[in-house]
DRENPA-3360 file (N, C-alpha, C; in nm, 2 decimals, always signed):
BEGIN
1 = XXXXXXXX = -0.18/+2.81/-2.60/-0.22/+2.79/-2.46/-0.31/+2.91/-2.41 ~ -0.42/+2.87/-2.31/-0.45/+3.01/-2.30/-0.43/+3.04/-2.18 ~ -0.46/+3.21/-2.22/-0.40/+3.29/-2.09/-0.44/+3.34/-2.00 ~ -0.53/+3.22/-1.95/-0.64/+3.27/-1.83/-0.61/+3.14/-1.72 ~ -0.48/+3.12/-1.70/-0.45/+3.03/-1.57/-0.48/+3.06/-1.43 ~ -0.42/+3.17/-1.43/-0.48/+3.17/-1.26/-0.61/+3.14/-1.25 ~ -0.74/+3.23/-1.31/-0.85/+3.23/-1.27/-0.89/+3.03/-1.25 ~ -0.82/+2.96/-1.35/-0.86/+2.82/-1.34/-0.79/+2.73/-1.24;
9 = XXXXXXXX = -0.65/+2.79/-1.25/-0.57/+2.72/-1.08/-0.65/+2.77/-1.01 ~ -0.78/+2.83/-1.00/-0.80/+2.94/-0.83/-0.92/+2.80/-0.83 ~ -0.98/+2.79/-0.97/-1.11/+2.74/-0.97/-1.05/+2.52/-0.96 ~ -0.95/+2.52/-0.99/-0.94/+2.39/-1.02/-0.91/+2.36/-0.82 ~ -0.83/+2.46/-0.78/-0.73/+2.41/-0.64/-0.90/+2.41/-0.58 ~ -0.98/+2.51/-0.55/-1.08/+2.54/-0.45/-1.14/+2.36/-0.46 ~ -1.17/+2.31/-0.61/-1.29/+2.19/-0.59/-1.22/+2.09/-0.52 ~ -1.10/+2.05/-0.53/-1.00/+1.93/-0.49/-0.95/+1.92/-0.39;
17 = XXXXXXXX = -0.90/+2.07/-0.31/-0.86/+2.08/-0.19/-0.86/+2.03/-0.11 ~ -1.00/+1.96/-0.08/-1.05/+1.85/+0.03/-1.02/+1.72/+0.00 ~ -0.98/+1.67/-0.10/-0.99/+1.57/-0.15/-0.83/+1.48/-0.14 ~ -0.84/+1.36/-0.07/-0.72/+1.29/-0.03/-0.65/+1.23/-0.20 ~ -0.72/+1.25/-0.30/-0.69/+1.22/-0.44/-0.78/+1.27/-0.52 ~ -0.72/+1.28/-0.66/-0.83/+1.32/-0.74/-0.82/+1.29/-0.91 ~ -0.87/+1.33/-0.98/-0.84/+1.24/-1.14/-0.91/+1.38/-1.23 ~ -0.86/+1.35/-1.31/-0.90/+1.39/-1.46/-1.09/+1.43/-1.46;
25 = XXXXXXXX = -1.13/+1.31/-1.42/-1.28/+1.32/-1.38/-1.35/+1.40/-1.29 ~ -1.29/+1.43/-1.16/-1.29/+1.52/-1.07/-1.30/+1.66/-1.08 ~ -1.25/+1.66/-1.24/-1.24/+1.82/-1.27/-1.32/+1.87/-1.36 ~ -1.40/+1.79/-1.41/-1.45/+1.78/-1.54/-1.56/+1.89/-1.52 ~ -1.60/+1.95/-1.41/-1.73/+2.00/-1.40/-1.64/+2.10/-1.46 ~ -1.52/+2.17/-1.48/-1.47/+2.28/-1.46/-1.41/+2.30/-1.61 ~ -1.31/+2.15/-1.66/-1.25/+2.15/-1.78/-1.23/+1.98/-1.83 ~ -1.35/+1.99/-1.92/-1.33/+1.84/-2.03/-1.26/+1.80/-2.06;
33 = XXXXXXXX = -1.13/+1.90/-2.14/-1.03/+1.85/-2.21/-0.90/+1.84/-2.16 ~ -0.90/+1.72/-2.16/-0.80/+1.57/-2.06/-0.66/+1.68/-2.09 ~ -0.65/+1.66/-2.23/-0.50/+1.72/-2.32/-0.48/+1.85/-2.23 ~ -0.59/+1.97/-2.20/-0.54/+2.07/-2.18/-0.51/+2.03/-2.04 ~ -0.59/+1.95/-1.93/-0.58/+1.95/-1.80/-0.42/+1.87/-1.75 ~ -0.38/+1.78/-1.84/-0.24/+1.75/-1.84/-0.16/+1.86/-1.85 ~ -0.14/+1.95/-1.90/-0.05/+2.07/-1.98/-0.05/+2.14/-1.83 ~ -0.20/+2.20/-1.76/-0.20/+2.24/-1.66/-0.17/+2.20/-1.52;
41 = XXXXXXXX = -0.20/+2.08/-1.50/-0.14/+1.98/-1.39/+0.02/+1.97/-1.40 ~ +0.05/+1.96/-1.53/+0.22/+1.93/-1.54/+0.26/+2.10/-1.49 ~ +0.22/+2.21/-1.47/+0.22/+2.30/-1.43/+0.26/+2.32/-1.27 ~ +0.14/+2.32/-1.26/+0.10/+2.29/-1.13/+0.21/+2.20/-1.03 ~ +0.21/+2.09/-1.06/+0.33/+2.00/-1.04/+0.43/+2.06/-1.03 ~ +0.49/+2.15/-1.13/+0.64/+2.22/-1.14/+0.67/+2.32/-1.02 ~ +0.52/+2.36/-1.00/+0.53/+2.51/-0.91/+0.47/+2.47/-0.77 ~ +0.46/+2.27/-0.76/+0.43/+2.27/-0.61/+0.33/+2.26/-0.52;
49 = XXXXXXXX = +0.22/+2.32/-0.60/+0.11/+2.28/-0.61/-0.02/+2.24/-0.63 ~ +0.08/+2.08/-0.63/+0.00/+1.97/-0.65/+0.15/+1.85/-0.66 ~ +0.08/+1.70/-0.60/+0.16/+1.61/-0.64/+0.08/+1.49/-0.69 ~ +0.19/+1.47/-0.78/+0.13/+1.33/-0.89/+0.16/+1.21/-0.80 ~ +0.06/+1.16/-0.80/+0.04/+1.00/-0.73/+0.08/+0.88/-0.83 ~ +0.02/+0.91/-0.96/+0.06/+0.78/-1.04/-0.02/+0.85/-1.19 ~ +0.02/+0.82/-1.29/-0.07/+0.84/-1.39/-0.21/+0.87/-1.39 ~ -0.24/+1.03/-1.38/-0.39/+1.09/-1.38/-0.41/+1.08/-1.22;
57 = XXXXXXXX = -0.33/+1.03/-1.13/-0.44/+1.07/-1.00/-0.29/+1.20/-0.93 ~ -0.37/+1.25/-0.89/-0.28/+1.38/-0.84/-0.37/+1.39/-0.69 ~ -0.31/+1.46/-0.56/-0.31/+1.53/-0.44/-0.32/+1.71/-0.41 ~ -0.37/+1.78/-0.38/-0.37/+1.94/-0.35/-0.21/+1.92/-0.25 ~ -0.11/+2.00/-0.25/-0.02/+2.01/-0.15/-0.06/+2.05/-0.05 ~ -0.16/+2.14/-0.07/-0.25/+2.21/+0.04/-0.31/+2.11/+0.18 ~ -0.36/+1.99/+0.06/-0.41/+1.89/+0.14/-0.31/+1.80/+0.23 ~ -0.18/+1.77/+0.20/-0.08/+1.69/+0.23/-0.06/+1.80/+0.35;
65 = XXXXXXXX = -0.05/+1.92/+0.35/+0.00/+2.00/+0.48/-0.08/+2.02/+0.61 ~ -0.21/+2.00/+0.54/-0.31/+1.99/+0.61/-0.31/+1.88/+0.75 ~ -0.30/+1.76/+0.66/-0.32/+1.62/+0.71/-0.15/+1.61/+0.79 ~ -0.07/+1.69/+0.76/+0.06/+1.68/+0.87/+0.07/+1.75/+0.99 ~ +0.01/+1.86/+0.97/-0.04/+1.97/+1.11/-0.13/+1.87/+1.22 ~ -0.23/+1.81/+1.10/-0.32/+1.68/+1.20/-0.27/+1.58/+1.27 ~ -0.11/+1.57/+1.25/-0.05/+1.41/+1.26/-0.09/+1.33/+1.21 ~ -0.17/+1.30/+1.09/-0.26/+1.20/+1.02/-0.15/+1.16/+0.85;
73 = XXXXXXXX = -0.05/+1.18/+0.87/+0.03/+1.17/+0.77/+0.05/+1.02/+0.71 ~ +0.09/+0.95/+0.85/+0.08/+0.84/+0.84/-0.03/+0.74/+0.78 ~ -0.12/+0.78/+0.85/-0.26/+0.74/+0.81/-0.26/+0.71/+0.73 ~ -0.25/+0.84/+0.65/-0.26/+0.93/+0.46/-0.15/+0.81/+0.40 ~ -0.10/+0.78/+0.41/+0.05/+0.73/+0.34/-0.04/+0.56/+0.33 ~ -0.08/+0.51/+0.41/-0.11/+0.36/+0.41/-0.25/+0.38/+0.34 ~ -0.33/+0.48/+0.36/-0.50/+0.48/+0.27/-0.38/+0.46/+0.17 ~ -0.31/+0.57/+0.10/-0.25/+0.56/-0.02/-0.21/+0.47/-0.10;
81 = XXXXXXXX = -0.16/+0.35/+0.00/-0.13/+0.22/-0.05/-0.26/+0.17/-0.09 ~ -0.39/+0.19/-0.03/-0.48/+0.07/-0.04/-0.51/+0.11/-0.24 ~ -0.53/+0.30/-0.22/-0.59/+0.33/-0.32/-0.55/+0.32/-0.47 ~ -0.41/+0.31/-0.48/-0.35/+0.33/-0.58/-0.32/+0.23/-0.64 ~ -0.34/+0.14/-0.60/-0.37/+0.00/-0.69/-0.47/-0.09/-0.65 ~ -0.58/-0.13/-0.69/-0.71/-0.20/-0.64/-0.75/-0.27/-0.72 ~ -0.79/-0.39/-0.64/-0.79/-0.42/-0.48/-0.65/-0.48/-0.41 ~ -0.62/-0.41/-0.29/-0.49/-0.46/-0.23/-0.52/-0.44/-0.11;
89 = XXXXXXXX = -0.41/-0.45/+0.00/-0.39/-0.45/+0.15/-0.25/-0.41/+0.17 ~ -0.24/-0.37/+0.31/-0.08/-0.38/+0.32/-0.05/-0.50/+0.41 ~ +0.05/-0.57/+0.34/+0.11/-0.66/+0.37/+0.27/-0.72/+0.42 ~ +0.30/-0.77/+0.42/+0.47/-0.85/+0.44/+0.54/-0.74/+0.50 ~ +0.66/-0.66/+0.44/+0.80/-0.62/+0.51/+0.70/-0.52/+0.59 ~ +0.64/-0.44/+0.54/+0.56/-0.32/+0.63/+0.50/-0.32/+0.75 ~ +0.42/-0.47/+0.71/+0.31/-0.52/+0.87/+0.40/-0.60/+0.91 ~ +0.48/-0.66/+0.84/+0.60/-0.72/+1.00/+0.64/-0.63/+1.11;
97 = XXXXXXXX = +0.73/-0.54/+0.99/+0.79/-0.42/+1.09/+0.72/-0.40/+1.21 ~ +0.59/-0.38/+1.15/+0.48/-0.30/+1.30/+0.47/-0.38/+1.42 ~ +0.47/-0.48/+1.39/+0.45/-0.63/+1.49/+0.61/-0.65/+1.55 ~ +0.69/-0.60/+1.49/+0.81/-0.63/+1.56/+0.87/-0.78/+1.53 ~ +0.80/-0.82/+1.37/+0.84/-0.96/+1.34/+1.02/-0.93/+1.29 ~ +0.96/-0.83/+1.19/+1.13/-0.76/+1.13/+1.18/-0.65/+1.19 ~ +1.31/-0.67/+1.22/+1.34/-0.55/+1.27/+1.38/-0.47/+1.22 ~ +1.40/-0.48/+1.09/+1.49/-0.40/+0.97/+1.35/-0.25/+0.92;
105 = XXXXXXXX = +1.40/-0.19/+0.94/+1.24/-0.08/+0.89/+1.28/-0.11/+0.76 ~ +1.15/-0.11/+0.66/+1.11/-0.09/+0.58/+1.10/+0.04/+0.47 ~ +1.15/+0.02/+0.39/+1.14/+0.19/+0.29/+1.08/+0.19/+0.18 ~ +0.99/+0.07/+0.16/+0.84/+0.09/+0.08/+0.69/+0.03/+0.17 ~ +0.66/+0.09/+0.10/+0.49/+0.01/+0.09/+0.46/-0.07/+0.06 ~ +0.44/-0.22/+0.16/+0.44/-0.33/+0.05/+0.29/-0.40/+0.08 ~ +0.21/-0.40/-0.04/+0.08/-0.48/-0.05/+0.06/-0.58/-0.09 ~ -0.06/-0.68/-0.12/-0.03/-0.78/-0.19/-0.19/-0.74/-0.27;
113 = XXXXXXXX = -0.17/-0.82/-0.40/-0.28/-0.74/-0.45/-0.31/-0.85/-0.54 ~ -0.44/-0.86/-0.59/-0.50/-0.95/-0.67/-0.46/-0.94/-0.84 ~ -0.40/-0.81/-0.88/-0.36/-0.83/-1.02/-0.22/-0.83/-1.01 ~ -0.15/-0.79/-1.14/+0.02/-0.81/-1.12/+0.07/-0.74/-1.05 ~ +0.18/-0.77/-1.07/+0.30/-0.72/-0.97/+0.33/-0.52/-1.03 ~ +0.31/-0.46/-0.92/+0.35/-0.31/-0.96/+0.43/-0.25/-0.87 ~ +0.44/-0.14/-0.92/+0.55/-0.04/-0.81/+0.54/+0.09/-0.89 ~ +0.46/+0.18/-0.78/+0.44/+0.33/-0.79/+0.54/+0.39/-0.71;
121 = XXXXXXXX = +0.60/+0.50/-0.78/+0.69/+0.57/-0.67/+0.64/+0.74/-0.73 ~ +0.65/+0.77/-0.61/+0.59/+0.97/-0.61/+0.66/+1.04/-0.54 ~ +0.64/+1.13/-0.45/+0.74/+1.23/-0.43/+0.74/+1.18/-0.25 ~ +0.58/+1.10/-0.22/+0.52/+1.05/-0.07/+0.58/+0.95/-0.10 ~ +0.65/+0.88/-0.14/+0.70/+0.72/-0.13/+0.67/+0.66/-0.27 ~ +0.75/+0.48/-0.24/+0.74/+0.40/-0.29/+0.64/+0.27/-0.28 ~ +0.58/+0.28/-0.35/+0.44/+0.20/-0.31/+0.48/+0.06/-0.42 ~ +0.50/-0.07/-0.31/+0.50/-0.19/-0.42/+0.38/-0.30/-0.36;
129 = XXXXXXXX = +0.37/-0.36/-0.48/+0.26/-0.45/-0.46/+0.31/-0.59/-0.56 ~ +0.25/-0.70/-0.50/+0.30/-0.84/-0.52/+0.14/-0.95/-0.53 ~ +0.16/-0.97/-0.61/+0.03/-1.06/-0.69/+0.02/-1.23/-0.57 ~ -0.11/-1.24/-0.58/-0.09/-1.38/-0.51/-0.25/-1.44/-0.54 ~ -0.27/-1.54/-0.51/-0.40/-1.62/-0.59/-0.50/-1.56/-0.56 ~ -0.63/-1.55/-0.65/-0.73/-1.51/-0.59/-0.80/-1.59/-0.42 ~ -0.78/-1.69/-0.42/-0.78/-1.76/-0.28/-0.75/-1.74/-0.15 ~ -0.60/-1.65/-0.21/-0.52/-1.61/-0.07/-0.56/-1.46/-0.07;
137 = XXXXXXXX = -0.65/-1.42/-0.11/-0.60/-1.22/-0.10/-0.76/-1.24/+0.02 ~ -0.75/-1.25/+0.09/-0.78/-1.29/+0.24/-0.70/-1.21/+0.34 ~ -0.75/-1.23/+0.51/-0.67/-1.22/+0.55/-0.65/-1.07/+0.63 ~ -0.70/-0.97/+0.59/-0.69/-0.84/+0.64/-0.78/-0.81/+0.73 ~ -0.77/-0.68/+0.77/-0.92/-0.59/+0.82/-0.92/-0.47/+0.76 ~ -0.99/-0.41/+0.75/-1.05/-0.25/+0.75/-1.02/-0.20/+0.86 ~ -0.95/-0.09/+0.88/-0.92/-0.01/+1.00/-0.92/+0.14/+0.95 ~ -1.02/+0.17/+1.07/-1.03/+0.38/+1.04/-0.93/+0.45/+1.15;
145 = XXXXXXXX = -0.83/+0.49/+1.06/-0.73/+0.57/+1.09/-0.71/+0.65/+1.04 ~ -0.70/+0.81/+1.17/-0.68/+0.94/+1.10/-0.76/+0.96/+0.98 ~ -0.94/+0.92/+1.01/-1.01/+0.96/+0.96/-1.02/+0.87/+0.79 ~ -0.93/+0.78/+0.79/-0.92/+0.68/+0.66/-0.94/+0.59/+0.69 ~ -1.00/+0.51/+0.59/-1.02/+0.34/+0.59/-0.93/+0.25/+0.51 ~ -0.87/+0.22/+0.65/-0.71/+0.15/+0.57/-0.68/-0.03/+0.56 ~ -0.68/-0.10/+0.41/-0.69/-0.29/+0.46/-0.57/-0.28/+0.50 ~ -0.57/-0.37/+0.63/-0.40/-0.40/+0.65/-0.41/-0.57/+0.67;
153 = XXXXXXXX = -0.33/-0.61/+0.61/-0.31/-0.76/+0.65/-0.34/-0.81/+0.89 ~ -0.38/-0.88/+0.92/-0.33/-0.93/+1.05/-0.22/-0.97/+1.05 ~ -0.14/-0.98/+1.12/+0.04/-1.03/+1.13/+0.04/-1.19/+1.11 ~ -0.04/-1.29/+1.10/-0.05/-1.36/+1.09/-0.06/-1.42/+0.90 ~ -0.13/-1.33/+0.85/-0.15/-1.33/+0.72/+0.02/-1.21/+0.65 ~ +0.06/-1.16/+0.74/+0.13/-1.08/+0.68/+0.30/-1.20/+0.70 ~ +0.30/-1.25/+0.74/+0.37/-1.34/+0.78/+0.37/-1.46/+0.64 ~ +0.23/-1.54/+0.70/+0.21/-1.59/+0.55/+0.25/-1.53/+0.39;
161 = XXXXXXXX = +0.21/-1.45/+0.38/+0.23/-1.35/+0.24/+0.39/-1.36/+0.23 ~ +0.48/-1.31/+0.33/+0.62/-1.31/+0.35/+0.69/-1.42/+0.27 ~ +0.64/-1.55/+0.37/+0.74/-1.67/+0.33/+0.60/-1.70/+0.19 ~ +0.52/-1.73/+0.15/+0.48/-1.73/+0.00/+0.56/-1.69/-0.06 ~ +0.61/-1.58/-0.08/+0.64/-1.55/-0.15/+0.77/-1.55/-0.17 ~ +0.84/-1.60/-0.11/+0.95/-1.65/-0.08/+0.98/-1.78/-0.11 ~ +0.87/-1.87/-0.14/+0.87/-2.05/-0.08/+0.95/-2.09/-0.09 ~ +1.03/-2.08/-0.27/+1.11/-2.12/-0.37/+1.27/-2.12/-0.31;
169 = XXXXXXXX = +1.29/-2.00/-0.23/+1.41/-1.97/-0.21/+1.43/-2.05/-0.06 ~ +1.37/-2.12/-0.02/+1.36/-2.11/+0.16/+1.35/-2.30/+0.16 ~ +1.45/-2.32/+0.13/+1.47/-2.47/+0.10/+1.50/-2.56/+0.19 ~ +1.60/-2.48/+0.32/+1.56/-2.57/+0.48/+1.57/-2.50/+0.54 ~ +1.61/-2.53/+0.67/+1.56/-2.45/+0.81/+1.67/-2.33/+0.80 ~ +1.80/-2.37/+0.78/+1.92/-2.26/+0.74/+1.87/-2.12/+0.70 ~ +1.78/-2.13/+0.55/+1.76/-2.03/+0.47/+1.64/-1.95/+0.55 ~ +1.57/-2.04/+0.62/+1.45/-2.03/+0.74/+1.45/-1.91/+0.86;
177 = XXXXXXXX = +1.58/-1.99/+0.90/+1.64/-1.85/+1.02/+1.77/-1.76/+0.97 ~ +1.76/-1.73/+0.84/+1.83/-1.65/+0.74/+1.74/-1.54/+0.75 ~ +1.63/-1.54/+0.79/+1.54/-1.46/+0.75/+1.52/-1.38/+0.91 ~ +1.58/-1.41/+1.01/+1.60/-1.36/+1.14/+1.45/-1.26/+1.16 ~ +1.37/-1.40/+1.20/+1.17/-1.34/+1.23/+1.18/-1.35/+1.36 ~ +1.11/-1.28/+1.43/+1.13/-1.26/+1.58/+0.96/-1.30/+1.60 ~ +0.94/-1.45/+1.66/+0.76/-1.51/+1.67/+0.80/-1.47/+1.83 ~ +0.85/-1.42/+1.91/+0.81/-1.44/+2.02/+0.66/-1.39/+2.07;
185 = XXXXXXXX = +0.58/-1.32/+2.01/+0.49/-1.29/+2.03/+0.39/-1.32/+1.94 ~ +0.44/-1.44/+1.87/+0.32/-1.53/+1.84/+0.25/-1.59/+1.89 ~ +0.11/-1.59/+1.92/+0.05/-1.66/+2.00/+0.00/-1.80/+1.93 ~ -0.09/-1.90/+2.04/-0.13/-2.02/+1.89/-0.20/-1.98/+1.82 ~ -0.35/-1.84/+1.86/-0.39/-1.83/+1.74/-0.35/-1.80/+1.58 ~ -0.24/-1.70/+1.61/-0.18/-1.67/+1.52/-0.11/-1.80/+1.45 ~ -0.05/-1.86/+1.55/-0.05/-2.01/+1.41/-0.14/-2.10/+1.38 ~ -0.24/-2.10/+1.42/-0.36/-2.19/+1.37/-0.38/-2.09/+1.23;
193 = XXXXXXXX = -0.38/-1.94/+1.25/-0.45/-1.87/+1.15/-0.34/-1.90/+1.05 ~ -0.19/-1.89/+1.06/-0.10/-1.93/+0.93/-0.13/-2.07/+0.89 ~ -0.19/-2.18/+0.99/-0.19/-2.26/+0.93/-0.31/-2.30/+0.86 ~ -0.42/-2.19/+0.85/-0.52/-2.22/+0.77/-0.48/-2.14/+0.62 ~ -0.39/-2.05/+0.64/-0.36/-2.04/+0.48/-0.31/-2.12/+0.42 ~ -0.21/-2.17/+0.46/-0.13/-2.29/+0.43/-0.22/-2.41/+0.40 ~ -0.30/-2.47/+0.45/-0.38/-2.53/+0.41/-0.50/-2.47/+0.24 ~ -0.54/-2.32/+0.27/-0.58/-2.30/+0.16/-0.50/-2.25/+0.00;
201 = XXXXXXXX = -0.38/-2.25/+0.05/-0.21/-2.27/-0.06/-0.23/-2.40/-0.12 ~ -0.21/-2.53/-0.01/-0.22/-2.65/-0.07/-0.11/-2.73/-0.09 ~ +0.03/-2.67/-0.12/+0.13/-2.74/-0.21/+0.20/-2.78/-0.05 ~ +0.25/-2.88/-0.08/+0.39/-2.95/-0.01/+0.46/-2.89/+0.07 ~ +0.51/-2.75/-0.03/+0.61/-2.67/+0.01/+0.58/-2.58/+0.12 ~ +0.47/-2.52/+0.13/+0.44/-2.42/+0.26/+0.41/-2.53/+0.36 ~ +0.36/-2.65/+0.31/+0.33/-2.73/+0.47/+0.49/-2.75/+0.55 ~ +0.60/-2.79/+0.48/+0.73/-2.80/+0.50/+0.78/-2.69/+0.57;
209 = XXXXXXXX = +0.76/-2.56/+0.51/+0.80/-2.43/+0.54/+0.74/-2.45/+0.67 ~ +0.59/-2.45/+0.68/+0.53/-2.43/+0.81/+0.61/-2.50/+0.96 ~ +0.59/-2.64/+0.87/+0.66/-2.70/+1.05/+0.77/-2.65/+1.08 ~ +0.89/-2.64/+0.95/+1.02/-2.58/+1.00/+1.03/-2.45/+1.08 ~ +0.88/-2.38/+1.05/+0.92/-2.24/+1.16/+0.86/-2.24/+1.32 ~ +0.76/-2.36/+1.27/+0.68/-2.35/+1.39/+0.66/-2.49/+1.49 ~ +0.75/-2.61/+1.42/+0.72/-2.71/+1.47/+0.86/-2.75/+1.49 ~ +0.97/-2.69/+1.63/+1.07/-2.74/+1.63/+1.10/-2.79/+1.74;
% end
């Protein structure tokens, strides 16, 4: 190993600092070799600063303290979801919560995402994500928060995503209000908008699901 670390922690922290994530590539103006920059990152990590996000993407702690002095933590935590697995959104238990559809808070990150099913967990949370057709990964917006651009589902799509993914288990109205959803603050557009997913789903079973929640 060699024995010239500080001068490279002084030189690796200064380029990344600013940076809400960063990779193996990010460094490269400084140090090529992947093998050595692992050895030093696993360092780094031990002593604090720095946190691993997922395989090869790491955070400055510097930066994480930064962004909490700002109140932008939150922010930071949902860009996080979008980035760490792509393309995704946040979706179901998380965007309920917000809406006041679930009352139960939430203790991951949950997205829905165009490739398989994953789950990142780091030192900032547990970040899960749930596969759904290319047809349905619709449905969100872009919102700049705390200086990030974050997809989040509309409550209406976050809703949809919910019982999808659920269909199988949700067999009549019982299992339906098993799931204790609070629509009082659903408006019609919001169900015209579940009902145009459901229409672009297609199968039987969400049209069933649908009237049972909304046609009683």
């Amino acid at each position: 190993m060699r024995n010239n670390l500080k001068p490279q922690i002084k030189k690796i922290i200064s380029l990344v600092r600013e940076l809400p994530y960063f990779s193996f590539e990010d460094l490269s103006p400084i140090e090529k070799n992947k093998d050595y920059l692992k050895i030093l990152l696993s360092r780094y990590e031990n002593g604090g600063k720095v946190v691993r996000l997922k395989k090869g993407s790491y955070v400055v702690s510097e930066f994480i303290d930064k962004i909490k002095a700002k109140g932008e933590f939150s922010s930071y935590l949902e860009f996080l979801a979008n980035i760490l697995y792509q393309p995704s959104y946040l979706s179901l238990d998380y965007i309920l919560y917000r809406h006041n559809i679930l009352t139960e808070l939430p203790v991951n990150f949950t997205s829905i995402a165009k490739n398989k099913t994953a789950i990142f967990s780091n030192k900032l949370g547990s970040f899960i994500y749930r596969k759904v057709k290319d047809d349905l990964f619709c449905g969100f917006k872009i919102k700049e928060e705390g200086g990030f651009s974050i997809a989040k589902a509309t409550k209406a799509k976050a809703l949809f995503d919910f019982i999808y993914l659920r269909k199988n288990a949700l067999t009549d109205k019982k299992a339906i209000e098993e799931l204790r959803l609070n629509l009082d603050d659903f408006a019609e557009k919001d169900i015209k908008e579940v009902e145009l997913y459901v229409k672009i789903e297609k199968s039987k079973k969400m049209k069933e699901i649908f009237k049972n929640i909304f046609r009683k």
